[in-house]
N, C-alpha and C positions, 0 to 999 in steps of 0.2 A: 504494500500500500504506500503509495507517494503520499508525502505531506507537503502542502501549498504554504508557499514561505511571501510574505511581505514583506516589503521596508519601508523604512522613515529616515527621517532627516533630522541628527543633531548636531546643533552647536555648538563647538568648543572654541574658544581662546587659541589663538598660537601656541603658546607658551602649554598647554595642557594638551593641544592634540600632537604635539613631538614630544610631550614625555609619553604619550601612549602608543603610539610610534615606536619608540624607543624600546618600551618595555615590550611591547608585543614583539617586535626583531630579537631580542634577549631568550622570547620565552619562546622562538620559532611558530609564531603566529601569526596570519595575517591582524590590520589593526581590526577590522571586522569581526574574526573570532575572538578577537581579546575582550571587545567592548561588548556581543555576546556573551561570553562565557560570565563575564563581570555582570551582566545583568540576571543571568540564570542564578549566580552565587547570590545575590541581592536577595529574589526571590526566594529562594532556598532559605534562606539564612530569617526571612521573614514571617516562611510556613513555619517552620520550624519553632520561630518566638512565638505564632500563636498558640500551635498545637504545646508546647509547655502551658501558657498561659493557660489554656481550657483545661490541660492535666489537674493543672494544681486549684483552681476552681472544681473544679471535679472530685477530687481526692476526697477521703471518708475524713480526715483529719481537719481540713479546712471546713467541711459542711458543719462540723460536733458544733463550732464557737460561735455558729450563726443563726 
């Protein structure tokens, strides 16, 4: 099964899209999959803080004091 891929358009500063540049050549990346991959770990990084958040709302320990 193919998956249908978009783009979009952002804006960086000079000075911030050659350090991105930069780092993605370091990490054998185009600047496109760096700035992907960085927005996939964002995401991640976010499911992740809520799914704790709900955990410990949820826990038997947290509900006793309320």
């Amino acid at each position: 099964m193919a998956t249908t891929t978009k783009s979009t358009t952002i804006r960086f500063d000079e000075d911030v899209l050659s350090l991105i540049h930069k780092q993605a050549n370091l990490d054998g990346q185009t600047s496109t999959e760096f700035m992907r991959n960085a927005v996939l770990e964002k995401l991640a990084d976010i499911f992740d803080y809520q799914d704790a958040v709900k955990n410990i709302r949820e826990s038997p320990s947290q509900s006793k004091g309320r």
